[in-house]
Every structure is written in C-alpha cells, then in structure tokens.
N, C-alpha and C positions, 0 to 999 in steps of 0.2 A: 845866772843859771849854773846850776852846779853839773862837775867833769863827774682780725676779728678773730677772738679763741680758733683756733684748727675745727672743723667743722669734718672732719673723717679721724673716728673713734682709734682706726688702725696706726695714726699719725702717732699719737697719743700715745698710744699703748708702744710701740717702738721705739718711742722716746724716751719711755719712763717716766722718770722724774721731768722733764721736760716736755714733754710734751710726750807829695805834695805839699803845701806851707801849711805855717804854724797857722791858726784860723782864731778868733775868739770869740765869744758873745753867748748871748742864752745860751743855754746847752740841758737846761734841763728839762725832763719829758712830761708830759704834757700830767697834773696832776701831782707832779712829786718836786717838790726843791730840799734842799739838803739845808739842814741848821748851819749858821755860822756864827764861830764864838763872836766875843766881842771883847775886843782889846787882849788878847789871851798875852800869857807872858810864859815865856819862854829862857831857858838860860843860854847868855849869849855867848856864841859860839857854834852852836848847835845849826845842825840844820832845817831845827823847825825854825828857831829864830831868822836866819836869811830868812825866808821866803816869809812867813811872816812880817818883818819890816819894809819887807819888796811891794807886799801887798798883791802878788801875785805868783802862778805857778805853771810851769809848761810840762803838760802831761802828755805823754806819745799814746796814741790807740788806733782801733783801725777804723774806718770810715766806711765801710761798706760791706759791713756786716747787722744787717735786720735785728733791731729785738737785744742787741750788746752795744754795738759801736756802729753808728752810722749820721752821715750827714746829711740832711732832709733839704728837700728845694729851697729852704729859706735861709741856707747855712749853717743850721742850728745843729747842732750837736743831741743825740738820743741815744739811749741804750742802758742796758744794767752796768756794763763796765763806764759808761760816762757818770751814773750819778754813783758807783762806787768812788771814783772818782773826786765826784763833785764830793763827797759825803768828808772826807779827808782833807782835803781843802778847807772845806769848812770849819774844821776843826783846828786850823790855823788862820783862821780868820779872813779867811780868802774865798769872796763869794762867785758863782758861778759865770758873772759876765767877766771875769779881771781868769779868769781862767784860759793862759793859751792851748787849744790842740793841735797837736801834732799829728799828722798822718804817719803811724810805726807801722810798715810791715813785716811779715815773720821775722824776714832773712834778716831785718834792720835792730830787729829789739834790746840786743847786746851791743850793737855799733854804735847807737845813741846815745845810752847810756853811758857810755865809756867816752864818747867824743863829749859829753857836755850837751845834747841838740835836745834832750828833754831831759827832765826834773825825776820823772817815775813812770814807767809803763803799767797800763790797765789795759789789756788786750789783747784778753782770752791767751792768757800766756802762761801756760804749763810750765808748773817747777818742777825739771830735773836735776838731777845730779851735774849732768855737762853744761848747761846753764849757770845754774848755782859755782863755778867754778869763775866764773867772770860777774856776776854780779849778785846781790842781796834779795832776798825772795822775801818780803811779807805774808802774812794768809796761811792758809789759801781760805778766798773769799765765795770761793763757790767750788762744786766737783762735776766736773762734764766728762762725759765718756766716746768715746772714736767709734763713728757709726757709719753707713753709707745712703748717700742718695741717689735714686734712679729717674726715669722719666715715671709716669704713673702708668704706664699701656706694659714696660718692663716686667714679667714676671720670672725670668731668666736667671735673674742676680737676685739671691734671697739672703745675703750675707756674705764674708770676706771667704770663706771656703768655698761657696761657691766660682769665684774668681780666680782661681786653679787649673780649670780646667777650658779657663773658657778664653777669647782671645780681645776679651773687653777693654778697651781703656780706660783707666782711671786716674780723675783728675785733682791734684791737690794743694796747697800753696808750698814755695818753695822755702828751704828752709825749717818747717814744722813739723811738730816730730809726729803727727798722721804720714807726713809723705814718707817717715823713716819706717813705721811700722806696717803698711799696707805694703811693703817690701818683701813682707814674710809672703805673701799672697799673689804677688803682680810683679814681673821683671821687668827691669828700668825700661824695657824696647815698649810696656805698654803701660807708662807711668807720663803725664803731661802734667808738669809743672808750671803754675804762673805766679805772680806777688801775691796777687790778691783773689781772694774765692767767689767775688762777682766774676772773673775773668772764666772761673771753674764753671760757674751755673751760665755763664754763655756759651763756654764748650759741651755743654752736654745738652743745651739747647739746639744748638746746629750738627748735634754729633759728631762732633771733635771728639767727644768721652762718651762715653756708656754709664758713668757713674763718677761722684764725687766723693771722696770722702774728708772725714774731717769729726770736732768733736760735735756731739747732739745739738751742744748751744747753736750752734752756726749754723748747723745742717735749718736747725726749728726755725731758724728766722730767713732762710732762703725757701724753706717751703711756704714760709707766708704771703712770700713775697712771690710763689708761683702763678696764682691763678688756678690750683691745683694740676700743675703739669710735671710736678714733681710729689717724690714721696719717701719715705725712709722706711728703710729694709733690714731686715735682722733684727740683732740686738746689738746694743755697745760693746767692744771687744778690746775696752783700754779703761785705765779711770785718768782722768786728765784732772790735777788738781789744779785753780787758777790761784797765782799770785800776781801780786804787785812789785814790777821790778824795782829794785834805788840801784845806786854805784854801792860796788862792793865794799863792802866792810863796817858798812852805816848803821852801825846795832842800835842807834838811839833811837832814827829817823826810822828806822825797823819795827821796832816798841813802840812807837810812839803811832804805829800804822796800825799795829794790830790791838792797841789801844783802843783806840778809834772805829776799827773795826765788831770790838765785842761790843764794845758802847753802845754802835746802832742796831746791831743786833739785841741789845738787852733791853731798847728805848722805845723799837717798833721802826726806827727810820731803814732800817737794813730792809725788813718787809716790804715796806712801802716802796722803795728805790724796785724792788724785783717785779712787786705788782702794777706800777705801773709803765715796766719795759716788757721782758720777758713774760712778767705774768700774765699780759695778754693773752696769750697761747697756751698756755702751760696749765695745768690741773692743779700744781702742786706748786706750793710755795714752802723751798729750801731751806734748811735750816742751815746755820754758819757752821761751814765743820770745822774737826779742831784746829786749833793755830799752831802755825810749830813755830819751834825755838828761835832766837833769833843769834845768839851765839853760835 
C-alpha cells in the first residue's frame, strides 16, 4: 500500500440539487456494481500498475454517513462515495469484494494518506487550497454545498444568520472545513465538535446542539435516516467541491482518476452509481462537473 425519496417537498427544495479497521467485502449498493476491466495493462512503475498486480486496493471513507459512505448491518459497504470508489478500482481491474475500506475521518484524511494507512480517500472530502498543500486532489466528482440541520418542531434557526444572535449550539465534525466556516456565525463557546456526524445527529437528538451543520450531502442522508425528526433549513452557504484524495505529487495516478471519472460519466455508470445511493432521495441526478488540472 502506497506512503424512501424524502417524502416533505420542503426537504427537497433546501436541498437543491439534493434533495476503526480496514473492513472488506461486497460493498456495492443494492442495484449498481461498477465495471472491472480485465487484465488491463498498465506501465510499470506507475501507480496504477502496483495495485493493479496486488489485485487489490485500500480506500479510506467514512462509514456513517447515509446515502455516501456507510456501513449496513451486514458489513457491507454503501453509498455514492463507495461506488465512486468501486468505479476506479475497477478500472484497474480490481473488483469490489478484493476492495479494503478504511474508516477515514475528517481530521484523519491527510494523516492517512501521508502515513501510507490508505491508497486514496472518497469521503465527501472538499478540495482546498490548504488540503491540496499535503496531498493530490482528483475530480471533483460531485459539488455539495454547507447547509444546516435542525430538529423538525425548530422554527427559530432558519439559516446560518440566523445563528448570530441566538445562543444555539452547533454541531459539526472536527477537522472539516463546515466547522471552519460556521465560525463566521457561532463562537468556539457554542461550537460542539465530534469525528464523526452520527455523533452530531445524536447530539441534536438529546440537545447537546440545537443544529448540525455540514455539506447538503450529509445533512440528505441523516435526515433519511431521521424518521422525520430532523430537517434542513435555509439555503447552502458554501459550494463544497468533492475529490478523491492520492499522496502528493501522483499526476499519473491523478489522470488516470479523472480518466475514469469522465468515462463513467460519458458510459452512464457515473448515473447509475448516484441513482442508486443518493438518488434515492434526491430529485436530480448531478451531472460530473469540471475536472481540474492535475499538474
């Protein structure tokens, strides 16, 4: 290893466009598996060739996030960022069960990759600039934007100005850069950080928070996962592009992602991966935005 659709119209419309160990096995969602080449060939040296001849690849993502990255009672692996995922792998000839995941949290996503502990991060991982300073950004493979959630009975918090004046807490993972920018809004005294944003929807379950924030993606797949006791408020007040992290400097292994990425996009498999994770919920089916550079 290399160093049920939303059923409250309001959901929808606030959405937008949206509405632990290495683990392996199935991981694909129910209805979608990802092409895998066969015998593909590669020049050696490269980093498609490793993993390629390994016959396998360890991806870091998050596990407990609905609708992108999560891991179901059976162990299996679900979500748009896993069969983004799976879809690249594939493309090195590396099918979904020889696939290890990695649990990556926010705070983790540059530490991994720089330690060697995963191959490539998928998971819901905004390319900045300060990021982009420690490691290689492919994509972006999809665009999310920074929104909040409340309880449903909430009509107090109708968005991040609202939050100014009020003495709400807000919950978000540690690390990501929601929790940097909801800073504009909320002083550290009423900001409750945890790793992961299941830990966030049980603090605003018990009111520990008043509200979560974070991007659309995340928010859509924790309110499906409410029962309807949660809901999203405002509008999006960021655009979050998502890439696919490598180790710095990998222009090949970079090209060679965002290759991959127009591919399924140009072939229908990029649709299919969205429709049947996310697209559950979601109105709209994304188109791939542009790719940037990889020099």
């Amino acid at each position: 290893m290399r160093n049920g659709k939303l059923t409250a119209a309001a959901i929808a419309a606030s959405t937008g466009l949206l509405l632990s160990a290495c683990g392996s096995g199935s991981s694909s969602e129910e209805g979608f598996s990802a092409p895998v080449a066969e015998n593909p060939s590669f020049e050696q040296g490269t980093t498609m060739a490793e993993y390629a001849d390994s016959g396998e690849i360890t991806i870091g993502t998050k596990k407990d996030q609905p609708l992108f990255g999560l891991e179901n009672l059976n162990g299996e692996m679900q979500g748009f960022d896993v069969a983004i995922g799976e879809i690249i792998a594939g493309k090195l000839g590396i099918p979904a069960d020889k696939i290890n995941w990695k649990e990556t949290p926010s705070k983790n996503r540059e530490l991994y990759l720089e330690q060697g502990k995963v191959d490539m991060v998928v998971a819901t991982y905004t390319i900045n600039d300060k990021r982009a300073e420690r490691v290689t950004f492919a994509g972006p493979y999809y665009e999310a934007g920074q929104d909040l959630m409340v309880k449903q009975d909430n009509n107090s918090i109708t968005g991040p100005e609202s939050l100014r004046d009020s003495d709400a807490k807000v919950c978000s993972a540690r690390g990501s850069t929601p929790s940097e920018r909801i800073r504009e809004y909320v002083d550290s005294s009423r900001l409750v950080l945890f790793d992961t944003y299941s830990k966030c929807a049980d603090a605003l379950r018990n009111g520990q928070a008043q509200a979560v924030t974070t991007d659309n993606s995340i928010l859509m797949g924790l309110v499906s996962e409410s029962e309807n006791q949660f809901k999203v408020v405002g509008n999006t007040f960021s655009e979050e592009p998502y890439g696919v992290g490598i180790v710095k400097g990998d222009v090949d292994f970079c090209e060679f992602i965002n290759d991959s990425l127009r591919t399924a996009a140009e072939n229908g498999t990029y649709q299919e991966a969205w429709n049947s994770s996310a697209g559950q919920v979601s109105e709209k089916t994304p188109e791939l935005p542009e790719l940037q550079s990889c020099g």
